[in-house]
C-alpha positions in Angstrom: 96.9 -7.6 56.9 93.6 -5.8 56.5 94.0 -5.3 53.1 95.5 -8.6 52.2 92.8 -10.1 54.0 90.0 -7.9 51.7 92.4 -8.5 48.6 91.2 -12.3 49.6 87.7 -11.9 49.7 87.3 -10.2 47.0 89.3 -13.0 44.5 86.8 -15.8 46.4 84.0 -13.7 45.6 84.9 -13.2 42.0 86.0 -16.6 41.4 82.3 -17.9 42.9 80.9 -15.0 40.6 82.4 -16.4 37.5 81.9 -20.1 38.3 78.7 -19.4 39.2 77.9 -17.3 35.8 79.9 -20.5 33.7 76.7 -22.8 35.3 74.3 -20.4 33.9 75.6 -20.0 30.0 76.4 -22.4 27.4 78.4 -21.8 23.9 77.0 -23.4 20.9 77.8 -24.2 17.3 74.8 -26.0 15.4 75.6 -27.1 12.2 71.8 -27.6 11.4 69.1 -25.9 9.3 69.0 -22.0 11.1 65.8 -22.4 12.0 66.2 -25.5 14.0 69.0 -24.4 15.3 66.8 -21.5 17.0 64.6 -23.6 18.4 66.6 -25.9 20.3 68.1 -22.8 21.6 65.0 -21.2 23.0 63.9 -24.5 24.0 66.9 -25.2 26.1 66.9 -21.6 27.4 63.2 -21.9 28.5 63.8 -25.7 30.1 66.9 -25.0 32.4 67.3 -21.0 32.7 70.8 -21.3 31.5 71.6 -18.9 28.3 72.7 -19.8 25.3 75.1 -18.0 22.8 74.8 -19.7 19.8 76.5 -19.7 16.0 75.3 -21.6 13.2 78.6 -23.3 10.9 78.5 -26.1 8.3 80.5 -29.1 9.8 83.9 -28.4 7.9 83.8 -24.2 9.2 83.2 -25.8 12.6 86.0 -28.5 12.9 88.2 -26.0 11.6 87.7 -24.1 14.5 87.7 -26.8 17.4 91.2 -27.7 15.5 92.1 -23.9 15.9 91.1 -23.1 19.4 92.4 -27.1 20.5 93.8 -26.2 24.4 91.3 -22.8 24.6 88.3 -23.7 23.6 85.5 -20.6 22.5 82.4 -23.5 22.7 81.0 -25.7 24.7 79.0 -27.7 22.2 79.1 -28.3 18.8 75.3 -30.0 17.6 74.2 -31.0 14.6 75.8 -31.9 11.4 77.0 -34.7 9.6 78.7 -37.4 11.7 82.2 -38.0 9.9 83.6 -34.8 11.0 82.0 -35.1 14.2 84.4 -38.6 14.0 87.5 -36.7 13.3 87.0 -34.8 16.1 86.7 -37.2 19.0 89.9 -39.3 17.0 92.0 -35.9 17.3 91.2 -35.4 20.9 89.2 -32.2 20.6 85.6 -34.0 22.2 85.3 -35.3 25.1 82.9 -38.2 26.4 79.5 -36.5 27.5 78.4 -39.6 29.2 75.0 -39.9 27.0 72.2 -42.4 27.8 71.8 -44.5 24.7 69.5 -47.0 25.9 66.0 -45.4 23.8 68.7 -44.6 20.7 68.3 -46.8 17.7 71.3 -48.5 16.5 72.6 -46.1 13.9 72.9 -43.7 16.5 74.8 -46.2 19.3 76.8 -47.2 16.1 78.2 -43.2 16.4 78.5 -43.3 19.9 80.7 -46.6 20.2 82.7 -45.4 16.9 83.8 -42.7 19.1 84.0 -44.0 22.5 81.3 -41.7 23.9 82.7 -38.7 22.8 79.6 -38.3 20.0 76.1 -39.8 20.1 73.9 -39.7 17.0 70.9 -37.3 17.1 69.2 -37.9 13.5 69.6 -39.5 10.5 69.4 -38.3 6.6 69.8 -39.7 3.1 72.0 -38.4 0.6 70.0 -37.5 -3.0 69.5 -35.5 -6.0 66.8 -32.9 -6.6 66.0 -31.1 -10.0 63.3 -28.4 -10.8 61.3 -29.4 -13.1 60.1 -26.2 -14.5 64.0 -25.7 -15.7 64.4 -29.0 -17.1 61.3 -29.1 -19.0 62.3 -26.0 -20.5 65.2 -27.1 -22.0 63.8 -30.4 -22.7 66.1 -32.3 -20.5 65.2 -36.1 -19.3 65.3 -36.0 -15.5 68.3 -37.9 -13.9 67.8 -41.2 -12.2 71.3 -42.3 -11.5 74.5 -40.9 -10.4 76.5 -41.3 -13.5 73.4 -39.7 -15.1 74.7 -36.3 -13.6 77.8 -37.1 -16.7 74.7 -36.1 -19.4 76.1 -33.0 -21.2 72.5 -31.6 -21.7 73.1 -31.0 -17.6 75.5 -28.2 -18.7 75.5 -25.4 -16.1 72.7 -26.6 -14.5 74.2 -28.5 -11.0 75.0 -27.3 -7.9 76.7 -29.2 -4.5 78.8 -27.9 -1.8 82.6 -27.9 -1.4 83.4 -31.1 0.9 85.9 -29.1 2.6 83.5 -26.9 4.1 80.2 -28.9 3.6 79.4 -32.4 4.9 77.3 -32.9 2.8 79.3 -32.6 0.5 81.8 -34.9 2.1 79.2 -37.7 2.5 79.1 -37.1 -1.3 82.5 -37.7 -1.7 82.5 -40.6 0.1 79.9 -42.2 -1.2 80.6 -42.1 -4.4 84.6 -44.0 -3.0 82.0 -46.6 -1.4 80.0 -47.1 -4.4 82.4 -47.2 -7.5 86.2 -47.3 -6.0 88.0 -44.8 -5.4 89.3 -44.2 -9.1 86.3 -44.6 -10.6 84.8 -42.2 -8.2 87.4 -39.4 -8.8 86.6 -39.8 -12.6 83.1 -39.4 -12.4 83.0 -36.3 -10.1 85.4 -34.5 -12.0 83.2 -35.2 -15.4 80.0 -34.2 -13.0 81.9 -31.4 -12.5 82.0 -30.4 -16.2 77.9 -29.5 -15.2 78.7 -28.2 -12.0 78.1 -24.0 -11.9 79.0 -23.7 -8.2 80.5 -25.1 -5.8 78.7 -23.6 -2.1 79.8 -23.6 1.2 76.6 -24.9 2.4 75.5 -28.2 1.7 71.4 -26.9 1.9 72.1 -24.3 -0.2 72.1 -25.9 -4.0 68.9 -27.3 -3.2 67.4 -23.8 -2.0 68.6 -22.4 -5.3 67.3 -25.4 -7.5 64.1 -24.6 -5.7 64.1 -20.9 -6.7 64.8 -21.7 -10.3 68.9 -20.6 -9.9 70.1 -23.8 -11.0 68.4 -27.3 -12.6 69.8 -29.9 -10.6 71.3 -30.1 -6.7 72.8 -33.1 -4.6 72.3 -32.5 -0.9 70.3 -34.6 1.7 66.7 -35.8 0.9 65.0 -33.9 4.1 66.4 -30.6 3.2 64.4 -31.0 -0.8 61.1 -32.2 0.9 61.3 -29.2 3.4 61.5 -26.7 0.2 59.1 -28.8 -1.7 56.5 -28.8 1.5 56.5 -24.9 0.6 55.4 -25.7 -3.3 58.8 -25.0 -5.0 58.9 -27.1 -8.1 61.2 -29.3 -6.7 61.3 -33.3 -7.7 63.8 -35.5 -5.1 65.3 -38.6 -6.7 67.3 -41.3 -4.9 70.0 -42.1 -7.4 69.5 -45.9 -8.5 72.9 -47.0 -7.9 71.9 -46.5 -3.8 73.4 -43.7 -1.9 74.8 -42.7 1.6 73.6 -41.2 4.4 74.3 -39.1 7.0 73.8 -39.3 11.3 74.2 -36.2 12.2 75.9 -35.8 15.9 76.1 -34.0 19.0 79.3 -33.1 21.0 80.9 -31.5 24.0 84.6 -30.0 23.2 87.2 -30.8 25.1 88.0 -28.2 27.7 84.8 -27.0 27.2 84.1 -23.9 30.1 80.5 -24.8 31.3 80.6 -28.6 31.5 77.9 -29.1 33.0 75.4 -26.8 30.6 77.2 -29.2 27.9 76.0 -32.0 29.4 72.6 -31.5 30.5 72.1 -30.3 26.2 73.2 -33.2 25.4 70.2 -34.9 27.5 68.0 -32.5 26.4 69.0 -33.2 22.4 68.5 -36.8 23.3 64.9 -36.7 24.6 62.2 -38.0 22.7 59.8 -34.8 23.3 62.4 -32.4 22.0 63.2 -34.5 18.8 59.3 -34.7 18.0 59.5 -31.1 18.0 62.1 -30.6 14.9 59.2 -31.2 12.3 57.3 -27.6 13.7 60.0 -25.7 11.3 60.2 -28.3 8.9 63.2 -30.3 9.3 62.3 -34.0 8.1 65.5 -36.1 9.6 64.3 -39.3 11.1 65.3 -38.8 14.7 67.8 -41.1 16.7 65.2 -41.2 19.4 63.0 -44.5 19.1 60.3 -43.1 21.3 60.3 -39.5 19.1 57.8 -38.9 16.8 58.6 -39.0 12.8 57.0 -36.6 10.1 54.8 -38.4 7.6 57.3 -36.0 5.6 60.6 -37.4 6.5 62.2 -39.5 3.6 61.3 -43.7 4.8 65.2 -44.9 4.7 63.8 -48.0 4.5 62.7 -47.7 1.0 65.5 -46.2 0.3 68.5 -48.4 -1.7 71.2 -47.3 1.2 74.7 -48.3 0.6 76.8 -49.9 4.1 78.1 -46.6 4.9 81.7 -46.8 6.5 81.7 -44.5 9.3 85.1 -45.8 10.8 86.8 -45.4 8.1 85.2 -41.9 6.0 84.8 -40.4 9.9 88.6 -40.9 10.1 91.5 -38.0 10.0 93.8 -40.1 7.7 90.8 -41.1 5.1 89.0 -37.4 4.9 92.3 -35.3 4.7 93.8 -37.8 2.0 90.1 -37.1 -0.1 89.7 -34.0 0.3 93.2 -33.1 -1.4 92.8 -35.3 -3.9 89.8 -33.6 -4.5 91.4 -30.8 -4.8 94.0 -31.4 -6.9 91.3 -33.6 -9.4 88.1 -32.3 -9.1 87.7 -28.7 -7.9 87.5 -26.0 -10.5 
């Protein structure tokens, strides 16, 4: 009896140890800019003395994984990152409703949160654009694209870079764009003659811009904020928003289902919310206009109201049905 008694004791006191250590740690993908991504992290850490293990993933790496670890989940959150996937996400089951205060959000980011019913909640938003370095283009004496369907121009030969859409989302808000703007067919046409110019396809969807601005590449499609944060640093970088219009992106915050340390979910998802903390994403640079409506916006952050943006379908491009059927037919007509 005496030793099934201490047999006892010592299960409650492990099982108080480990419930107690869950309250004090939080797992965390950010699919945003590293450098952000650091700072909320050490911001969080500081705020509520719970620690953080964090991984920065693009959007599709990410969803791959929730899909993958679906019943046994390795994360608590996954923050940051275009919306759509963020979408597919709460439609398959894998999020969970975090039970976010959206009364200060503006409506783009309610629009996310009501998409999903409460299982993702719009954080910031960003406009999809085209960036060229001027030094390169002047050199070989190329006219700088305006359009779209300028990216077709043969004298663009080896000179663009975008992501993969089935890693990037940026990317994917690429892709489905361009459906939104021209029909489907059309769509498929043009990006597979842009692709003619098209020298690599990354995983990242901030990476063609970075190598634009180091003189890698002419010409990169990625979001507006993510070209003014490399121009701020004097890269010869010129950011155009294509004439036909363009999409955009909200990027999103959400708790996995099943997720270990609820409650650490939860209270980041407060914290990503607040006004104060969204202010603070311009001190490394990253120009998204924040979801807040009290948070402060950089002088640098692209004014989407000036901006010709398209009625992006977020229902329908943040579905599972609409992104797998693009993605392989982008497969099969457009990637390399």
């Amino acid at each position: 009896m005496k030793k099934s008694a201490t047999i006892g004791i010592l299960s409650l006191a492990a099982a108080f140890a480990s419930s107690h250590a869950s309250a004090d740690e939080l797992s965390l993908v950010c699919s945003a800019e590293q450098s952000w991504c650091d700072l909320m992290a050490s911001g969080f850490e500081a705020k509520t003395g719970i620690d953080v293990a964090m991984v920065r993933k693009s959007t599709g790496e990410t969803l791959a994984q929730v899909r993958a670890e679906a019943g046994n989940p390795k994360i608590d959150v996954w923050w940051g990152g275009t919306g759509d996937p963020h979408l597919v996400a709460a439609e398959e089951g894998l999020t969970q409703a975090s039970g976010a205060d959206t009364a200060q959000l503006l409506d783009w980011a309610v629009n996310m949160h009501t998409i999903s019913g409460g299982k993702t909640v719009g954080i910031y938003a960003g406009a999809l654009g085209i960036a060229y370095n001027s030094e390169i283009l002047a050199e070989k004496g190329a006219q700088p694209p305006a359009c779209w369907k300028d990216l077709m121009n043969p004298a663009y030969a080896g000179e663009i870079q975008v992501a993969n859409p089935n890693s990037s989302g940026t990317a994917y808000t690429e892709l489905a764009t361009f459906v939104q703007l021209f029909g489907e067919d059309e769509a498929f046409r043009l990006l597979k003659e842009i692709g003619k110019n098209v020298n690599s396809y990354t995983k990242s969807g901030s990476a063609p811009s970075k190598a634009a601005a180091r003189g890698e590449t002419g010409i990169s499609i990625g979001f507006m904020h993510d070209m003014v944060k490399l121009a701020s640093k004097g890269f010869p970088l010129k950011i155009v928003a294509p004439c036909e219009g363009t999409g955009y992106e909200v990027g999103a915050v959400s708790i996995i289902e099943g997720a270990k340390n609820l409650d650490a979910a939860k209270q980041w998802v407060e914290y990503a919310l607040d006004a104060d903390v969204q202010s603070l994403a311009q001190t490394v640079k990253s120009f998204q206009v924040p979801s807040n409506s009290n948070a402060k916006v950089a002088p640098e952050s692209p004014d989407l109201n000036s901006i010709k943006l398209i009625d992006y379908d977020f229902a329908t491009y943040g579905s599972s049905e609409t992104r797998g059927r693009l993605l392989s037919r982008w497969d099969a007509e457009v990637k390399p």
